[in-house]
DRENROGU-944978 format. One record per atom (N, C-alpha, C): x, y, z. Coordinates in steps of 0.2 Angstrom, whole numbers, always signed. Example, Ala and Ser with C-alpha at 12.3 -4.5 7.8 and 13.67 -1.06 7.14 Angstrom:
% DRENROGU-944978
site east = +66; north = -28; up = +39
site east = +62; north = -22; up = +39
site east = +66; north = -16; up = +39
site east = +64; north = -11; up = +35
site east = +68; north = -5; up = +36
site east = +64; north = +0; up = +39
***
This chain:
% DRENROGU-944978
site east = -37; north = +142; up = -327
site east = -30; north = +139; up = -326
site east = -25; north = +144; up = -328
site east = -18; north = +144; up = -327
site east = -15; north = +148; up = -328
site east = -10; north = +146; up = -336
site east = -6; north = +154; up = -337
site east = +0; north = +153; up = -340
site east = +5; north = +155; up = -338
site east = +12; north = +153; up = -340
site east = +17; north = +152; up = -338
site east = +20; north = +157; up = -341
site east = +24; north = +161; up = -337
site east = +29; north = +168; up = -340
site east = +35; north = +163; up = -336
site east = +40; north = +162; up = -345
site east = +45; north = +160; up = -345
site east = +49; north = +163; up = -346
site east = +57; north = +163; up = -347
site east = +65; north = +164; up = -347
site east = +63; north = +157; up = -353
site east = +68; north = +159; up = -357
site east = +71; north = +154; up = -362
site east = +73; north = +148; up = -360
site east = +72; north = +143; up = -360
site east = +76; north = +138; up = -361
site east = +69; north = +133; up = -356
site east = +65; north = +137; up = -351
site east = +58; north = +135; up = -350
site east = +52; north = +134; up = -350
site east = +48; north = +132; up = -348
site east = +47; north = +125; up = -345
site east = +52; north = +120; up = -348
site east = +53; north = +116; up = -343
site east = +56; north = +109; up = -344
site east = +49; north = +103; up = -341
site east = +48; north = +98; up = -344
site east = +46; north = +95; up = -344
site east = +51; north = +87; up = -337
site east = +47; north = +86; up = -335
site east = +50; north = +82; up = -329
site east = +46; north = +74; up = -329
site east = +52; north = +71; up = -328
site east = +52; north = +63; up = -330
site east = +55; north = +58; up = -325
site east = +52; north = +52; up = -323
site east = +54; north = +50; up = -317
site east = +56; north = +41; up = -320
site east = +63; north = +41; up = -318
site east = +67; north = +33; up = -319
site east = +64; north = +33; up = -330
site east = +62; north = +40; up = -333
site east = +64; north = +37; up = -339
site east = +57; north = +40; up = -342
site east = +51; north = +39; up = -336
site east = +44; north = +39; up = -339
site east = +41; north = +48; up = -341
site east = +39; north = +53; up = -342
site east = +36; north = +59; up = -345
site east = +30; north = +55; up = -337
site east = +30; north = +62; up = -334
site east = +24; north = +63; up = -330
site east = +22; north = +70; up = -331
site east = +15; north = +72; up = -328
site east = +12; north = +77; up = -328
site east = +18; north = +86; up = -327
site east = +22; north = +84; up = -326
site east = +24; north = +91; up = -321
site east = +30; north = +93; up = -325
site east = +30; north = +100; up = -323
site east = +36; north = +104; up = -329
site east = +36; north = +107; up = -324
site east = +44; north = +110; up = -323
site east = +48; north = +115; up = -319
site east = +49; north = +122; up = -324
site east = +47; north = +125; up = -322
site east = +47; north = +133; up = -326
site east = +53; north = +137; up = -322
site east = +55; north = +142; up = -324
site east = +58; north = +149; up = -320
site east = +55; north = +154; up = -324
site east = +54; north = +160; up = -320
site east = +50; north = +167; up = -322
site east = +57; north = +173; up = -323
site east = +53; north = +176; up = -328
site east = +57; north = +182; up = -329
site east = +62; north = +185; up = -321
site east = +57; north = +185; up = -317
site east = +56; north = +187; up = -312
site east = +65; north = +182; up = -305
site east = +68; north = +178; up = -310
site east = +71; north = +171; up = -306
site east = +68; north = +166; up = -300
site east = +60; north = +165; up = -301
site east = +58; north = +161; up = -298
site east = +56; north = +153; up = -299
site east = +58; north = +152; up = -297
site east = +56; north = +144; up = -300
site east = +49; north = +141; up = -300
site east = +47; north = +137; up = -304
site east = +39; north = +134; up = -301
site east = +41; north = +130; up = -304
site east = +34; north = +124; up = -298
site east = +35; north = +117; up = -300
site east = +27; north = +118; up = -304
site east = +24; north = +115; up = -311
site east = +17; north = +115; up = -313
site east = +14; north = +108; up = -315
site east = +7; north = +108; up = -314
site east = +6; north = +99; up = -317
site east = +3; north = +107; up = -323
site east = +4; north = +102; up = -328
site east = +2; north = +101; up = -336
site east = -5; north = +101; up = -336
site east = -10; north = +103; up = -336
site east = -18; north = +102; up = -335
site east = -20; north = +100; up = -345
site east = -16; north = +107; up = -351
site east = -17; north = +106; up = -356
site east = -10; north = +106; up = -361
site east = -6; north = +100; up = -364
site east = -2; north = +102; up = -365
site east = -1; north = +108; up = -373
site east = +7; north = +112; up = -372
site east = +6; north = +117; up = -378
site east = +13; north = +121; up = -373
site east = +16; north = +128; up = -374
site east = +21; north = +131; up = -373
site east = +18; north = +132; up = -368
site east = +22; north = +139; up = -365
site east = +20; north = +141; up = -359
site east = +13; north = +146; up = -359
site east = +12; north = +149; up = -367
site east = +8; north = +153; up = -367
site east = +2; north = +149; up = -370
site east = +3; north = +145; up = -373
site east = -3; north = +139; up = -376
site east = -7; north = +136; up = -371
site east = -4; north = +131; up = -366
site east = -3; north = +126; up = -362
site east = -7; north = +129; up = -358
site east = -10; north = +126; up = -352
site east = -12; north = +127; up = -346
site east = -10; north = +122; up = -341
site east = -10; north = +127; up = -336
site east = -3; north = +123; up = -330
site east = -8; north = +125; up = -323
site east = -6; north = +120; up = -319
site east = -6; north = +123; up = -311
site east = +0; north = +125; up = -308
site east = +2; north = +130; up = -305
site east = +5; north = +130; up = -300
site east = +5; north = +128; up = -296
site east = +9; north = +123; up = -293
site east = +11; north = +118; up = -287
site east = +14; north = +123; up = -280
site east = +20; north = +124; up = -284
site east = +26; north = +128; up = -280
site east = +29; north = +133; up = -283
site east = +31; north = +137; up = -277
site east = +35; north = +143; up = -282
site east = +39; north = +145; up = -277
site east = +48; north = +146; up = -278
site east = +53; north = +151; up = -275
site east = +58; north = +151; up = -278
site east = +62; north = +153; up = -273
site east = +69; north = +157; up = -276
site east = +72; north = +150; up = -277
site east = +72; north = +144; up = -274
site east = +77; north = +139; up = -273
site east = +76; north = +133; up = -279
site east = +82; north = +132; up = -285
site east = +79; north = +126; up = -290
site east = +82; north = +120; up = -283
site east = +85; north = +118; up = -280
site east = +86; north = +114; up = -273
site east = +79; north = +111; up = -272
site east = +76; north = +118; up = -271
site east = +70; north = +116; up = -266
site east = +66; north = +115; up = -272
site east = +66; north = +118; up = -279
site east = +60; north = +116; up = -285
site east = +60; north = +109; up = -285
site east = +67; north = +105; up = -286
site east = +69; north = +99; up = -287
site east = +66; north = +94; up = -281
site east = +68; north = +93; up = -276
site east = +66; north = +92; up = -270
site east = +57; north = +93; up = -271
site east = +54; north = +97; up = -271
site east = +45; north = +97; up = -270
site east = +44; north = +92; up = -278
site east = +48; north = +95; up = -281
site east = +45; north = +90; up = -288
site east = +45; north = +82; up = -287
site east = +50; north = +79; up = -284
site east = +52; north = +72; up = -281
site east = +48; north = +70; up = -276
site east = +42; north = +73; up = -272
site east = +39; north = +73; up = -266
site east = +31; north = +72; up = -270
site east = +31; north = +78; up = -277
site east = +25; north = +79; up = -279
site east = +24; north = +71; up = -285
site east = +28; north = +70; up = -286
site east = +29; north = +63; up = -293
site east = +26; north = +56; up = -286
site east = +31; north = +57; up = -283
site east = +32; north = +51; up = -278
site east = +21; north = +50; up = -275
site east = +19; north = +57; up = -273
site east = +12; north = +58; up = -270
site east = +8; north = +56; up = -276
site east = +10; north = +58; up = -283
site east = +5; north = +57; up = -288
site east = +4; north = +47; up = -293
site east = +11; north = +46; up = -290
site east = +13; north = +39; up = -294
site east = +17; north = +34; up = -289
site east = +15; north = +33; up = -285
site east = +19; north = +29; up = -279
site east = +24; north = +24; up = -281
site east = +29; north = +25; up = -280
site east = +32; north = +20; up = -282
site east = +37; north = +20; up = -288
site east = +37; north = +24; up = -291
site east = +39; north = +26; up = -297
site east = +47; north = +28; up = -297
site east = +48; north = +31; up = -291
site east = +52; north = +35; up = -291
site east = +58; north = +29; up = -289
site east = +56; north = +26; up = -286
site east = +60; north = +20; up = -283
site east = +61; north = +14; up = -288
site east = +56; north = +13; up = -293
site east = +57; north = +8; up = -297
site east = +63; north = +8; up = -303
site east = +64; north = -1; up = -304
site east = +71; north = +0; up = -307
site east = +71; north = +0; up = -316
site east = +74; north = +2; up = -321
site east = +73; north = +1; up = -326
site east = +73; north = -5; up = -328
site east = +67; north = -7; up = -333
site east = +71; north = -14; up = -336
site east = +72; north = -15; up = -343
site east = +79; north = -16; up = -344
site east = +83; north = -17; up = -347
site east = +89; north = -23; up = -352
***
């Protein structure tokens, strides 16, 4: 599995209606975005991650991330907080 070459400030870690799931959004020295699931958690050099997706677009990182949560947890992304 892989590691992540980051820029500062990521991975970020991605959460749906509140909950922590599998998948962090990275950007590369390089300005490329990726979407990764988590395999091991730890930093980018620790950790081990899949690459899901990768381009120039955070639009389009956000967008595949919202398609990959929705695929992975059905339902989730729709439901409502209860509070």
């Amino acid at each position: 599995m892989a590691k992540l070459n980051s820029v500062p400030l990521y991975p970020t870690n991605l959460s749906a209606n509140g909950i922590p799931v599998n998948l962090c959004k990275n950007r590369t020295p390089e300005g490329k975005f990726q979407i990764a699931r988590v395999l091991k958690p730890g930093g980018p050099q620790e950790g081990e991650f899949e690459v899901l997706w990768e381009g120039d677009s955070e639009w389009k990182a956000d967008a595949f991330s919202k398609q990959q949560i929705e695929k992975d947890f059905p339902g989730l992304m729709s439901q409502r907080s209860q509070g």
